[in-house]
N, C-alpha and C positions, 0 to 999 in steps of 0.2 A: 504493500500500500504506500510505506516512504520509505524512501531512501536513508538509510543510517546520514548520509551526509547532509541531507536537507536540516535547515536550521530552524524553521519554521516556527512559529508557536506552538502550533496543530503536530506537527512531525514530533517536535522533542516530546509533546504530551504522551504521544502512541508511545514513546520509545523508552519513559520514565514510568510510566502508572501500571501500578500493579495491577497485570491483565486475570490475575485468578480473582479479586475482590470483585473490579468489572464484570466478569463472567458470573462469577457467582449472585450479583446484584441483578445482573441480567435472567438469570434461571427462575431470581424470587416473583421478577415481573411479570414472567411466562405464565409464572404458577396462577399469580392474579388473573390475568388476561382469558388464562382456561378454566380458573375458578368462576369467575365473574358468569361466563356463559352456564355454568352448572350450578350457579347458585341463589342468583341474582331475578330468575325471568317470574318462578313463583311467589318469591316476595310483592315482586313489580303489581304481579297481577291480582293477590289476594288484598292487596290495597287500592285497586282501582288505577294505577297508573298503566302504561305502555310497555308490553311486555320484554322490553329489548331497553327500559329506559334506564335502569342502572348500568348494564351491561354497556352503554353507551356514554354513562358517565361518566363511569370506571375507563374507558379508552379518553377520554378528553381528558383525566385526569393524569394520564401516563405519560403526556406528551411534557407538560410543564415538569412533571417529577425527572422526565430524562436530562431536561434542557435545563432546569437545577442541576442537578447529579455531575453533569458533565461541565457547568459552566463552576459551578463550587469549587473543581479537583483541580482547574485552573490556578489558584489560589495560592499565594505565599502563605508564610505561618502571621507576620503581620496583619496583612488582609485579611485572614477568618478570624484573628481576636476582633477588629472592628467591626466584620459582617457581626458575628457575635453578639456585641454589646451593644450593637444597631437592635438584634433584631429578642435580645431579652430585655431592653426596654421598653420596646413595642410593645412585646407579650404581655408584661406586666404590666403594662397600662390597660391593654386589652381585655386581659384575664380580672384588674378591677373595675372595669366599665360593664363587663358581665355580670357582674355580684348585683348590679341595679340598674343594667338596661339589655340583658341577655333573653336570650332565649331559653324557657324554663323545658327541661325535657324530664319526666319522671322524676320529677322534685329537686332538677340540677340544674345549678346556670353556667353552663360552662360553653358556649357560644355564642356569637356575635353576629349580625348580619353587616356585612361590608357590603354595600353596592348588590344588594338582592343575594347574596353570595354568605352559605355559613361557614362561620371560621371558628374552629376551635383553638382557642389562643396558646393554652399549656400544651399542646403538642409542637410549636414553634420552640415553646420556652424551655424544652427537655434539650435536646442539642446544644442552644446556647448556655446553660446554665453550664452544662458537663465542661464546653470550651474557657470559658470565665473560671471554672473553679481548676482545671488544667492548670489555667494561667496563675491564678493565685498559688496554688500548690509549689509550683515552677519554682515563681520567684521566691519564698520563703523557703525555697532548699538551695538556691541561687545566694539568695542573701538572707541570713535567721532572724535580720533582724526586722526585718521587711512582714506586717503581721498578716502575710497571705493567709495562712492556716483558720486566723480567726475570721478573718475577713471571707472566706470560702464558709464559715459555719454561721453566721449572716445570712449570708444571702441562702443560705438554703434553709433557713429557720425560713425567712420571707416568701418563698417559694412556697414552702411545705404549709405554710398557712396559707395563705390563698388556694392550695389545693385542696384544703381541708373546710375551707370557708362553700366552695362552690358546691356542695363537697364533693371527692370526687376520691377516695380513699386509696385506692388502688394504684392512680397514677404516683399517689404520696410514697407511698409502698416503695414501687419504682424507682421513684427520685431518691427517695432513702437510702435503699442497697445499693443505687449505683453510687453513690456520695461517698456510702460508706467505703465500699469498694476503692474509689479513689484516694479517699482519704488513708485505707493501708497501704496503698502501693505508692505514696506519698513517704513513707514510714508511721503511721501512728504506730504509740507505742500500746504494751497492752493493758495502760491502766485504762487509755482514750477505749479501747475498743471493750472493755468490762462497763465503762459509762454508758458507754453510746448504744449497747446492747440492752444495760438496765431501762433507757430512758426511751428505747423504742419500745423496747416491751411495755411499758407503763401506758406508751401511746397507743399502742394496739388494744389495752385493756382497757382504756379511755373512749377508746373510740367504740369497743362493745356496750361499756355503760351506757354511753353520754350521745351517742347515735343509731336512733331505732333500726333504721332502715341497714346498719352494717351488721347489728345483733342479730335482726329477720335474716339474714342472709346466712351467716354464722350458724345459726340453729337450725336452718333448712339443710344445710350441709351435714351437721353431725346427726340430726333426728331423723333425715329424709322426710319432715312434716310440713308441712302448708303446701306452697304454690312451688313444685320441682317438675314442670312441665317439658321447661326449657331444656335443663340440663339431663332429664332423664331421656328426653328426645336427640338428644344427643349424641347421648349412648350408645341407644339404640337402632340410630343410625352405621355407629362405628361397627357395633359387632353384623349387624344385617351386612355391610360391606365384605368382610373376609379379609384372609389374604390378599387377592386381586380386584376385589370389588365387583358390583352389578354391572360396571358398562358404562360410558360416559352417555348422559341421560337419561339413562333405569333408575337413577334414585328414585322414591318412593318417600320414605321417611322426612327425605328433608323438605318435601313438599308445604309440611304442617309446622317445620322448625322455623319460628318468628323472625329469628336473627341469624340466618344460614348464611347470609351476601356479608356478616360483618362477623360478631364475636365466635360464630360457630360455624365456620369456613370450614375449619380444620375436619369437622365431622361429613361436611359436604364432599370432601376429599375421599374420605376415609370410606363411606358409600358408595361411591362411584367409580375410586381406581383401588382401594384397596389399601391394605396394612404398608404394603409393599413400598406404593406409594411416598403416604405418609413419613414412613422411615428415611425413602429418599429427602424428603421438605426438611425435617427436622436434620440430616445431614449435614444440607447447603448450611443450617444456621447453625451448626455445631463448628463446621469449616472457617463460616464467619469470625465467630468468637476465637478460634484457634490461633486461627494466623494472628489475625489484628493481638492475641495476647502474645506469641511468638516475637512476632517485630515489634512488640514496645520491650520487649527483654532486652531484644538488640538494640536497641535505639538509645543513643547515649543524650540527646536532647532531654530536658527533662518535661517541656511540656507537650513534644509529640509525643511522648512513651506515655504518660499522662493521660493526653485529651485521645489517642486513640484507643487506648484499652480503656476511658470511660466510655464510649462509644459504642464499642461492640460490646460489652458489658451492657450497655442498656438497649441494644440491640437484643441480645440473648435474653436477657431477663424479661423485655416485654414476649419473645414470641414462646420464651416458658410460661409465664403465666397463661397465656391465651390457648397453649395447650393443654396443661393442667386442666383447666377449666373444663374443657373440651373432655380429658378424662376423667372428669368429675375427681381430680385430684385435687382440687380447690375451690372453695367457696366462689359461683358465678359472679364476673364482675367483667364491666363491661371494656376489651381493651381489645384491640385491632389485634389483627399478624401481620405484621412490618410488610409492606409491599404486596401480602395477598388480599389483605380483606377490604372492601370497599371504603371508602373515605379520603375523599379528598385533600382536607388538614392533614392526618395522618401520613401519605402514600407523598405529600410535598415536604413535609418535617424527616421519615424518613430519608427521604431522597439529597435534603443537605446534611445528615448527619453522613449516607453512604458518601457524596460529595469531598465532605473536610475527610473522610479515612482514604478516600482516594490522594487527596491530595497533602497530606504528612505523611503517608506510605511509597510517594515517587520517590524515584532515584533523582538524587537534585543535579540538573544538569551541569552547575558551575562545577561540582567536584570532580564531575567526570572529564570535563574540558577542560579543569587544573592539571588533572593525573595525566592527559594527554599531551598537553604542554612541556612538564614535566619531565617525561618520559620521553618527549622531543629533544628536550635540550638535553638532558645528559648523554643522550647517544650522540647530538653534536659534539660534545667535547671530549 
C-alpha cells in the first residue's frame, strides 16, 4: 500500500501503528455490524419503529467511530492530554446539566439532547478521566513533589459522584476498578490499597442501604425473586444456542428479550452462532487487555505505560461486566459491549479510547529516523 520510503503522514501512520490492536478493533466492529442485523430488527418492530431502523443507526454510527479511531491514533502524547481535558470538561459540564435538564430514562438522568441528538455525557468522561489521571500519576512519579496522586483522587471523588448523583452505579463501579487499577500500577503502597478496599466496600454497602433500586437488583440476583425476566431470558437464550448455535436468524428466544440490540447482545450471539462463537468475542477482548498490558510493561514512558493499561483495563472490565450479566454472573445493570452493542455515545467514546491506544502504542517515527541517521554516520566514519 506505501512505500517504507514515503514520508507521508498517512505512510508513516501505516508503518508505526500497531496493526494487531487495528485488526482487532476492527473484528469488534464486525461483531456489531453482524450483531446489529440479529439483534436489533425485533426490538425495532415490537416498539412500532422500522424494522431495519436500528440496524441502520448502528451503520451511521460506525462511520464517525472509524473517522474518531483513526483521526485520534494520529495524535502526539501532548495532543490527547489537551483533547483530554477539552473533552472531560465538556462531560462534566454535560453530565451536570443532566442532573436538571436531562433526559429521565427508568429513574436516570444521565443524557442530554444536543441538536435532537442523545448524548450520554459519562461515556465521553470515562477515557478522558483515565488520560488526566495517567497524567497526574506520571508527573508525581516524574517529580514526588508534584501532588498528582492526590490531585488524581479528586477528580475521581468528583467523577464518582456525579455518577452516583445520576445514578448510574455501575459505571461508578467501573471508574473505581479502573482508578484503582491505575492507581497500583502507579505504585500505591498496600496501606492505600487496604483503605481504598475498606472504603469501596463501605460504598457498595451504602449504596445497598441508601439506594432502593441497587438493593431491588441485588436481591433479585441472590433470591431469583421479583421481576428476573430479562436476565432469565437471557439465559435461556445462551443455553437454546449450543455449541454452534441455531443459525444466523433462527433465534427464537431473543425475539421476547427487551434489551437484545444493547445490554444482552452477548446472549443474541450466543443463540445464533453459538458457545463457539462467543468464546471467539471474549478472545478479541482478552487479546485487547493482553497486549495493551504487555506494552505498558515495556514502555518506559510513565504516562503511556499509565494511560494505556488504564484503557484497556477499562476496556476489559466494561465488556466483563456486560458478560457476566449476560451469565447471570452479576446482578443486571445496564452497560454496552465496547463496539458491539448498539449506542451511539458509547461505540464514539469507545472508539477515542481505541484511538489514544493506537496512538501511544506507535513506533515513534523520530527514533527510528534517529537510529537511521545514526547508523548512517558511523558507517561513514
Amino acid at each position: 500500500m506505501y512505500r517504507r520510503s514515503d514520508r507521508s503522514a498517512v505512510a508513516d501512520w501505516w508503518w508505526t501503528v500497531d496493526r494487531w490492536f487495528l485488526a482487532a478493533f476492527a473484528v469488534l466492529i464486525g461483531f456489531g455490524i453482524v450483531l446489529s442485523f440479529a439483534a436489533s430488527p425485533d426490538v425495532a418492530e415490537r416498539i412500532g419503529l422500522d424494522t431495519f431502523h436500528f440496524v441502520e443507526r448502528h451503520a451511521i454510527f460506525v462511520v464517525p467511530a472509524i473517522a474518531v479511531m483513526i483521526g485520534v491514533s494520529f495524535l502526539d502524547d501532548r495532543q490527547i492530554r489537551r483533547m483530554a481535558l477539552i473533552v472531560l470538561a465538556g462531560s462534566v459540564v454535560l453530565m451536570l446539566a443532566a442532573l436538571f435538564f436531562g433526559v429521565e430514562v427508568k429513574g436516570s438522568r444521565r443524557w442530554v439532547r444536543i441538536a435532537g441528538i442523545s448524548v450520554q455525557p459519562s461515556e465521553f468522561a470515562k477515557p478522558a478521566f483515565v488520560i488526566i489521571c495517567a497524567w497526574l500519576f506520571a508527573e508525581h512519579l516524574r517529580r514526588p513533589d508534584i501532588p498528582g496522586n492526590l490531585l488524581a483522587g479528586v477528580l475521581f471523588a468528583a467523577i464518582a459522584a456525579l455518577l452516583v448523583a445520576q445514578p448510574d452505579l455501575g459505571q461508578t463501579v467501573l471508574v473505581a476498578a479502573t482508578w484503582g487499577a491505575m492507581f497500583f500500577l502507579a505504585g500505591m503502597s498496600w496501606l492505600w490499597i487496604a483503605v481504598l478496599g475498606a472504603i469501596g466496600a463501605a460504598g457498595l454497602i451504602g449504596a445497598y442501604v441508601l439506594l432502593p433500586h441497587v438493593a431491588n437488583r441485588i436481591d433479585r440476583f441472590f433470591t431469583g425473586q421479583g421481576d428476573t425476566f430479562q436476565v432469565d431470558t437471557g439465559r435461556e437464550a445462551i443455553v437454546r444456542g449450543g455449541w454452534f448455535g441455531q443459525g444466523p436468524g433462527e433465534g427464537t428466544i431473543k425475539r421476547i428479550l427487551p434489551d437484545s440490540h444493547t445490554d444482552f447482545v452477548f446472549a443474541v450471539l450466543a443463540e445464533e452462532f453459538g458457545i463457539v462463537l462467543c468464546m471467539a468475542l471474549v478472545a478479541v477482548f482478552a487479546f485487547i487487555v493482553l497486549r495493551g498490558l504487555l506494552k505498558s510493561v515495556r514502555e518506559e514512558d510513565h504516562f503511556r505505560r499509565l494511560a494505556v493499561s488504564g484503557l484497556v483495563v477499562l476496556i476489559g472490565l466494561q465488556s466483563m461486566i456486560n458478560i457476566m450479566v449476560n451469565l447471570q454472573l452479576l446482578p443486571a445493570k445496564g452497560m454496552t459491549l465496547p463496539f458491539v452493542s448498539y449506542g451511539g455515545s458509547s461505540m464514539v467514546a469507545v472508539a477515542i479510547s481505541a484511538g489514544i491506544i493506537l496512538a501511544l502504542t506507535r513506533r515513534r517515527p523520530q527514533t527510528r529516523f534517529a537510529h537511521v541517521r545514526f547508523s548512517g554516520l558511523a558507517a561513514a566514519s
